[in-house]
Backbone as a ProteinNet text record, in pm:
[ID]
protein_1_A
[PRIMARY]
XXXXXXXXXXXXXXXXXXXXXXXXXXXXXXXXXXXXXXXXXXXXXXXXXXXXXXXXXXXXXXXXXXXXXXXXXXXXXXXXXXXXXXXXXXXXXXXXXXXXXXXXXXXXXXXXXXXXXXXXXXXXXXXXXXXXXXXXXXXXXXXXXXXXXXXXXXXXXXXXXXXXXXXXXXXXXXXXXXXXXXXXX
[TERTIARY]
85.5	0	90.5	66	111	99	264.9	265.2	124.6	141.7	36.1	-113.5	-156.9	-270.8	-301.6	-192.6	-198	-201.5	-176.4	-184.1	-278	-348.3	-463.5	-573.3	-602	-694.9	-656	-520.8	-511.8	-591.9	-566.2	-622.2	-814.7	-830.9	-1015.9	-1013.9	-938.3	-937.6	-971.4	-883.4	-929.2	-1036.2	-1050.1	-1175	-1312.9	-1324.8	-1424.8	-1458.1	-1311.7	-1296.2	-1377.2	-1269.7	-1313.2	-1466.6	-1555.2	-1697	-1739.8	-1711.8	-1779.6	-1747.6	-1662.4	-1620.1	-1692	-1772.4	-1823	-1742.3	-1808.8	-1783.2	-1687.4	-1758.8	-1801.2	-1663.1	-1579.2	-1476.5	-1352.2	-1328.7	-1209.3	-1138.5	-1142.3	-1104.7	-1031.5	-1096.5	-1111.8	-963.6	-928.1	-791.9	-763.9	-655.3	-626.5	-525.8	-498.6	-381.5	-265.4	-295	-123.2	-99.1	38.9	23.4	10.1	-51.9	-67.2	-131.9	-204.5	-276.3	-363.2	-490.6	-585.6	-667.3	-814	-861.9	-790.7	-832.8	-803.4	-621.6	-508.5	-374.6	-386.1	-455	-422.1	-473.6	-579	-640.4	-509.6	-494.1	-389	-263.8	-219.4	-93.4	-111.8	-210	-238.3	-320.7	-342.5	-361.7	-212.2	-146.4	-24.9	81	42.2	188.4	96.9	45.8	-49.7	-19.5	-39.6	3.5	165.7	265	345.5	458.7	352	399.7	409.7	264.9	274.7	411.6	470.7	492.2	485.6	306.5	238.5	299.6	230.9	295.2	203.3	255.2	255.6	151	139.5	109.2	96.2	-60.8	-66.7	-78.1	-86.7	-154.8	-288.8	-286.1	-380	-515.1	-440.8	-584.5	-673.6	-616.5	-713.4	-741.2	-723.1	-734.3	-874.4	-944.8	-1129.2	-1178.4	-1113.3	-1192.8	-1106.5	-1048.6	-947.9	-1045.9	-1174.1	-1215.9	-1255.4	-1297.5	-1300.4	-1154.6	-1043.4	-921.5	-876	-920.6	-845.2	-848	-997.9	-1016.1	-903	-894.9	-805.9	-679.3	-615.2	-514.3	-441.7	-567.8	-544.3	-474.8	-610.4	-557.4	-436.2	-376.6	-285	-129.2	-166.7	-68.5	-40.8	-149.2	-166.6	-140.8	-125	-83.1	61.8	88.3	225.1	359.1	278.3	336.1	282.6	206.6	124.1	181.1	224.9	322.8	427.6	467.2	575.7	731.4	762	914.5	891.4	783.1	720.4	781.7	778.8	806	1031.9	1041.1	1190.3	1314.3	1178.3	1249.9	1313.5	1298.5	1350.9	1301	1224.5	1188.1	1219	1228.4	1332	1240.4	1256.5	1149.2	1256.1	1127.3	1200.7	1342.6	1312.3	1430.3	1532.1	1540.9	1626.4	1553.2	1693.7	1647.3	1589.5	1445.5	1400.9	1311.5	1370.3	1311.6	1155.6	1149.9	989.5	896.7	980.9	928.9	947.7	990.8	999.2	882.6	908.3	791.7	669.1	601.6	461.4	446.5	562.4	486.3	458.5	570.8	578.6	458.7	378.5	265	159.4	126.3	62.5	23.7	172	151.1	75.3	154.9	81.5	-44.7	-92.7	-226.6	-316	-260.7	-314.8	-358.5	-236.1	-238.3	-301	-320.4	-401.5	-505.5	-570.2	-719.9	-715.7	-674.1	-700.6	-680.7	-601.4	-607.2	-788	-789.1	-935.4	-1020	-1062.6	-1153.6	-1125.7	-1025.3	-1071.8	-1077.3	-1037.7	-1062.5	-1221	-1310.2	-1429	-1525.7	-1470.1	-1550.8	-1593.5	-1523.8	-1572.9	-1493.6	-1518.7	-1462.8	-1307.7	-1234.5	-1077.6	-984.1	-1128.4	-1057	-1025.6	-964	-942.6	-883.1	-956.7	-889	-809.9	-823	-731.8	-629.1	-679.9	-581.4	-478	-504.3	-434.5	-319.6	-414.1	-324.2	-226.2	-219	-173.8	-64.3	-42.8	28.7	120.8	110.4	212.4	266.8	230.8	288.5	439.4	482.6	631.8	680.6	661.9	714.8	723	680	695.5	822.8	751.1	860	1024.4	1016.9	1135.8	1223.4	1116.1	1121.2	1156	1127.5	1115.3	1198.1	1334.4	1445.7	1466.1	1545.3	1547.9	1528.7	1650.3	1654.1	1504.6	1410.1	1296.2	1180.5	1225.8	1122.8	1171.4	1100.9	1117.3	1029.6	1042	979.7	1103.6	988.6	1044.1	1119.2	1042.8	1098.9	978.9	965.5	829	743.2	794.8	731.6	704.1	624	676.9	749.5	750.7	820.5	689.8	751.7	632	533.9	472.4	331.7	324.3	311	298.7	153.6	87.4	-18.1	-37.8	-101.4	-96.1	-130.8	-66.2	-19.2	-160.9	-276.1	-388.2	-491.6	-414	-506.9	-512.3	-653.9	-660.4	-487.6	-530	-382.3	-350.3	-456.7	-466.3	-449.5	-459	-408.2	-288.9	-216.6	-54.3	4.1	-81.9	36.5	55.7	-81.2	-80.3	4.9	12.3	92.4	253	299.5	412	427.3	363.2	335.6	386	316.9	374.5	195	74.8	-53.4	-16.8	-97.2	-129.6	-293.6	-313.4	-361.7	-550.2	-541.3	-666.6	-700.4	-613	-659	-817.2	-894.5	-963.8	-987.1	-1082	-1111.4	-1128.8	-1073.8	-1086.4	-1232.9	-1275.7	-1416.9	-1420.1
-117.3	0	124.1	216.5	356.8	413.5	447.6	511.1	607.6	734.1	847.9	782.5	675.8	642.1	554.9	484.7	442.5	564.8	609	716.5	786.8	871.3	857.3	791.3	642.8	557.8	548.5	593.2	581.4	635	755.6	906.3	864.5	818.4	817.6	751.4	578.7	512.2	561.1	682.4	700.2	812.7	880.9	961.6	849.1	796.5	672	631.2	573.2	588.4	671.9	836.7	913.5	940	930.6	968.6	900.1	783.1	724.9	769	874.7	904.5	999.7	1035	1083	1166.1	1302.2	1334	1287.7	1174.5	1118.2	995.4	1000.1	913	963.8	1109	1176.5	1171.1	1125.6	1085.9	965.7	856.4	705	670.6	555.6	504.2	421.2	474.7	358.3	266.7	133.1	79.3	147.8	287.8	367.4	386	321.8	313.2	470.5	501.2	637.4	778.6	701.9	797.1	782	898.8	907.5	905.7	881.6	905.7	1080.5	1164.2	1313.3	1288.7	1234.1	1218.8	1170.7	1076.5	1000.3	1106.4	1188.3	1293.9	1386.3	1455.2	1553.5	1483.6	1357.3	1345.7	1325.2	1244.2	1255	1399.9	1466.1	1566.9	1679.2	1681.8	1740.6	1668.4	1509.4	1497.4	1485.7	1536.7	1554.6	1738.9	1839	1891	1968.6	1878.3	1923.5	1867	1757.8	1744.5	1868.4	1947.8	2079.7	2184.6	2162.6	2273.8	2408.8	2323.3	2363.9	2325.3	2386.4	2318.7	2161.1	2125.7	1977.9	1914.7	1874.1	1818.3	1970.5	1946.9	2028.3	2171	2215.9	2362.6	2418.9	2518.7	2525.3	2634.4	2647.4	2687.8	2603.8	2482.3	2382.6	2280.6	2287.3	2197.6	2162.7	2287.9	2234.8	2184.7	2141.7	2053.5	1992.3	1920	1797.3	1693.2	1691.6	1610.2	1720.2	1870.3	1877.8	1952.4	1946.2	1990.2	1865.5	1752.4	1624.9	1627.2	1708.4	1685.8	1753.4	1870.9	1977.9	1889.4	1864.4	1831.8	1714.9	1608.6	1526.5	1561.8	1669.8	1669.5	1804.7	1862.8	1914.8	1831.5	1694.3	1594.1	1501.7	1496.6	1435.7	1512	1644.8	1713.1	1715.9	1773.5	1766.7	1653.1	1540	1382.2	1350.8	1463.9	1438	1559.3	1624.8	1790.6	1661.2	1786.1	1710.1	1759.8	1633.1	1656.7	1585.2	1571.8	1527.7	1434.1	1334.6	1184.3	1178.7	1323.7	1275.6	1423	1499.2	1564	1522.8	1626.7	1498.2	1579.8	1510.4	1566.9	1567.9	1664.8	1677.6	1627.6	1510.1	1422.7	1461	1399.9	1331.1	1238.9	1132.8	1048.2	1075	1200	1246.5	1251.1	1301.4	1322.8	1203.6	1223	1094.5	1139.9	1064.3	1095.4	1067.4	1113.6	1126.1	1039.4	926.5	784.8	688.8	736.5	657	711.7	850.7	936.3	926.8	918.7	909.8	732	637.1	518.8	524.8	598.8	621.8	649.2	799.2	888.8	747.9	687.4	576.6	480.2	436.4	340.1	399	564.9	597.4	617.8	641	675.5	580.1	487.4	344.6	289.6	262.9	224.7	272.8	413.7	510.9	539.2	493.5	444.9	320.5	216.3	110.6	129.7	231.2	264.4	285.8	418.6	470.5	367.8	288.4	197.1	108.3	84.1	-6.8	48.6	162.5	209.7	315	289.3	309.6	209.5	85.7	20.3	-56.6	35.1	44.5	-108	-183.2	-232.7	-230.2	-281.9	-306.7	-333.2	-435.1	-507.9	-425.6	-269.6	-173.6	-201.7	-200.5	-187.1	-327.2	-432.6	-551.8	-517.7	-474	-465.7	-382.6	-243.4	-191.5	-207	-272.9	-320.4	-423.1	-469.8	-608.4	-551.3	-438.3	-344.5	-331	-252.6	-183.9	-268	-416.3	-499.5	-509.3	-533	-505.9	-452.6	-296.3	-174.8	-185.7	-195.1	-209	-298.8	-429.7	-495.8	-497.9	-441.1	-389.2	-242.8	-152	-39.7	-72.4	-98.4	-102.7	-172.2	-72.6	-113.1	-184.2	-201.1	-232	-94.8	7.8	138	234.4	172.6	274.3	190.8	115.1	1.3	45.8	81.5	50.1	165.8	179.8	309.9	432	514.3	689.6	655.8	602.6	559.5	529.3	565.1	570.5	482.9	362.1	216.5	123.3	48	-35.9	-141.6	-269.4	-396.1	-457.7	-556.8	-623.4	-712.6	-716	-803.4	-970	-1005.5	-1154.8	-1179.2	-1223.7	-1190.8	-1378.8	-1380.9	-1522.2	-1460.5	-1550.6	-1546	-1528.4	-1583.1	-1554.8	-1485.4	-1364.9	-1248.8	-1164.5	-1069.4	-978.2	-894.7	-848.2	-781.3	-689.4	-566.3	-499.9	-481.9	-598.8	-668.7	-698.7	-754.1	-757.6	-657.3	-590.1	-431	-354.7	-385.6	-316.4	-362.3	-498.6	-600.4	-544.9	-565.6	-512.8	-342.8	-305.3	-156.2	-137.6	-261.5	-257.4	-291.6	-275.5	-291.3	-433.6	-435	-589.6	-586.5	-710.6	-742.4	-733.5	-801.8	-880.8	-752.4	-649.8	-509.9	-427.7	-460.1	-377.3	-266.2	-183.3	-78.1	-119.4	-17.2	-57.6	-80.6	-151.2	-133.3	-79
0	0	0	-106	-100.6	61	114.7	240.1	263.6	163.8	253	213.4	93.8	134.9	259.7	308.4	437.5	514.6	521.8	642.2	640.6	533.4	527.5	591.5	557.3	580.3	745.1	790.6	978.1	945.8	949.7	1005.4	986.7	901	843.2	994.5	999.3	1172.2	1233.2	1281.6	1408.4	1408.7	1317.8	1290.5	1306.7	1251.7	1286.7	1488.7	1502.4	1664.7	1754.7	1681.9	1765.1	1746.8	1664	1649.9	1766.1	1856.5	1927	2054.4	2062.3	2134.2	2273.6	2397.2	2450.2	2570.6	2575.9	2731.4	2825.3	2850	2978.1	2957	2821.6	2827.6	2817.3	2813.2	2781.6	2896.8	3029	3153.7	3196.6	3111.8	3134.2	3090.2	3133.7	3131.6	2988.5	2933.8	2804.1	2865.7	2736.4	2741.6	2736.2	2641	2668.4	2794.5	2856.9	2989.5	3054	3168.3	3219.6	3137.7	3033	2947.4	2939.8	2959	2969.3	2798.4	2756	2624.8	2609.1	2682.3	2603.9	2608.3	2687.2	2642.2	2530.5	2522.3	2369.5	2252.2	2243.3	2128.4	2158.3	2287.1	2262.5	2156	2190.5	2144.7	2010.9	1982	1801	1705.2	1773.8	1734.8	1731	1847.5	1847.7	1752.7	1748.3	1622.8	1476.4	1451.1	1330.4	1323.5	1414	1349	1388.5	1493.3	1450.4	1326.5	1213.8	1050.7	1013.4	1048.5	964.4	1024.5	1170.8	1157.6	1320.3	1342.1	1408.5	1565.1	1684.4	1788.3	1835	1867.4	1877.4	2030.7	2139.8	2227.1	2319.6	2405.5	2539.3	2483.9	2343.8	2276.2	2304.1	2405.1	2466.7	2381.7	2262.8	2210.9	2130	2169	2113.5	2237.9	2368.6	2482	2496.2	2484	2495.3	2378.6	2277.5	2144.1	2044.1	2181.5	2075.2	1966.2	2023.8	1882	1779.2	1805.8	1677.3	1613.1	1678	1620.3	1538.4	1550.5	1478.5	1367.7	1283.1	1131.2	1024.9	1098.2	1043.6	1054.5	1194.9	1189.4	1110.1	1076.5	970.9	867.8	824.9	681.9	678.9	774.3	808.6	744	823.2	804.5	686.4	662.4	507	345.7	422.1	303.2	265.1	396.1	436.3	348.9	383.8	352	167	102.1	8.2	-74.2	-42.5	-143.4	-151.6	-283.9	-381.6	-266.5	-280	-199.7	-59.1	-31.8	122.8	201.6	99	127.9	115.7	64.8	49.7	169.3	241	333.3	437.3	555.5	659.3	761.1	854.9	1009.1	1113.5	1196.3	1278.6	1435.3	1453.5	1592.3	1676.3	1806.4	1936.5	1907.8	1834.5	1835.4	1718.8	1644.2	1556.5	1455.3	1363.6	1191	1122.6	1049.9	1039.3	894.3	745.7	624.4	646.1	529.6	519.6	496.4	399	395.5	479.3	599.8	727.1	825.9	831.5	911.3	906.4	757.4	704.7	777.5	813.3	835.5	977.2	1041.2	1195.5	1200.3	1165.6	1194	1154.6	1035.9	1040	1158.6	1167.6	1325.1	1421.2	1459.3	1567.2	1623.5	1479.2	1445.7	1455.8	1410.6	1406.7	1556.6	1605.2	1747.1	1866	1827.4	1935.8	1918.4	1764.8	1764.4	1842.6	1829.9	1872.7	2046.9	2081.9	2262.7	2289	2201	2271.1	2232.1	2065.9	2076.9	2218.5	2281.6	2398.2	2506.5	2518.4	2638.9	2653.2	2539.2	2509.4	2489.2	2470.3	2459.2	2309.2	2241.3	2098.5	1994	1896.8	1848	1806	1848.3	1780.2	1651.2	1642.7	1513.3	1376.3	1380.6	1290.8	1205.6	1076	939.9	907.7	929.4	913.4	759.4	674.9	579.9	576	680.6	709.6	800.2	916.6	1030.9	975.8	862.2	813.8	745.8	657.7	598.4	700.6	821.7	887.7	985	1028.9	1080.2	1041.2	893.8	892.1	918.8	929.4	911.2	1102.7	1097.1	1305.9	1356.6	1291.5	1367.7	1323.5	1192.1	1139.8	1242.3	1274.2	1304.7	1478.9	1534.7	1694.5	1782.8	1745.7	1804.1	1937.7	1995.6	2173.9	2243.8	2133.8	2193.4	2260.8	2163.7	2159.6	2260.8	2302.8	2413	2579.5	2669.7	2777.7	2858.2	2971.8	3045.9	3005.3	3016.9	2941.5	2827.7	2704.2	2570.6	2467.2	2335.7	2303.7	2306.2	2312.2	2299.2	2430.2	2445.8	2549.5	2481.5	2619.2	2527.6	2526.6	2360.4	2290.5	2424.5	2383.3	2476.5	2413.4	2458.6	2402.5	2343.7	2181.6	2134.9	2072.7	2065.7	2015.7	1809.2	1744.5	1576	1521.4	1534.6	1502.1	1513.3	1591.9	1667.7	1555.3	1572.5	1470.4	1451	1335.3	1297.2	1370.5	1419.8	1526.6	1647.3	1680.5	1815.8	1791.1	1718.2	1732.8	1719.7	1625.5	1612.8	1772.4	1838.2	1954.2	2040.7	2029.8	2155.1	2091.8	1972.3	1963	1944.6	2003.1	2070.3	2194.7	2263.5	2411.3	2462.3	2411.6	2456.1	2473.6	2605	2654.1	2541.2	2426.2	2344.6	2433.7	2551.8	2613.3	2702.1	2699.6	2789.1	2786.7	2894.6	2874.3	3005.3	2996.6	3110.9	3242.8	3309.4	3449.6	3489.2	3608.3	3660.2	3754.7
[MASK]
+++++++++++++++++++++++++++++++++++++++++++++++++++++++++++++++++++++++++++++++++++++++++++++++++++++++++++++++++++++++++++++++++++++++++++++++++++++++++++++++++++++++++++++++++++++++++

């Protein structure tokens, strides 16, 4: 699959996600460990638009309407990765200088994976996008060094998922999501 139409089709993900999204859940606990549903919108909304540029995580003129800052910021990000030259710049992250055809898969994953936080920490279905989730499975386990696994590091360590779990579920488990995670009671 073409990188930015993958990334794209995240982004539609978790737009889908977030529609189910209520009130009454922007509080509630995800699998990202120590992140709440609104941590998880801030952070994909902040690295969506700091593609563009923009400031990134905890921007407080968008703190009261992280769901409706997400649409913009999508397609903020998708343009970005979608202008000519996009895919062959280079962005300057947390973990260093990182081309563009690496970045657009990163922003994918993340996107990916943090729908799949709030669908469970809402309640909402998981099993996201299998063809998609099936796509970026390489690109992960290729990608997800030792370096980038542990506490205060972006990843956790992989989760143990059994081979026949939705695709979604492994991407998450080699995320660091425990696969069988659901909400507290």
């Amino acid at each position: 699959m073409e990188p930015t139409v993958a990334h794209r089709r995240a982004q539609q993900v978790f737009a889908s996600v977030l529609a189910g999204v209520r009130a009454e859940h922007l509080d509630a606990s995800t699998p990202c460990e120590g992140w709440t549903v609104r941590d998880v919108l801030d952070h994909v909304v902040g690295g969506n638009d700091r593609m563009a540029g923009l400031p990134g995580e905890g921007d407080p003129a968008r703190a009261g309407d992280l769901a409706g800052a997400f649409p913009a910021s999508a397609e903020r990000a998708s343009a970005v990765f979608e202008a000519p030259g996009g895919l062959e710049r280079t962005f300057e992250l947390r973990i260093g200088p990182v081309p563009g055809s690496v970045c657009v898969r990163m922003r994918t994953t993340d996107v990916l994976v943090h729908a799949w936080d709030v669908a469970r920490a809402t309640g909402q279905p998981s099993d996201l996008d299998p063809e998609l989730a099936g796509e970026v499975l390489p690109f992960v386990q290729g990608f997800l060094r030792p370096e980038l696994r542990g506490a205060g590091r972006p990843f956790g360590l992989e989760q143990p998922c059994p081979p026949d779990a939705a695709a979604a579920d492994r991407l998450a488990a080699l995320a660091g999501r425990h696969p069988g995670w659901s909400p507290p009671r």
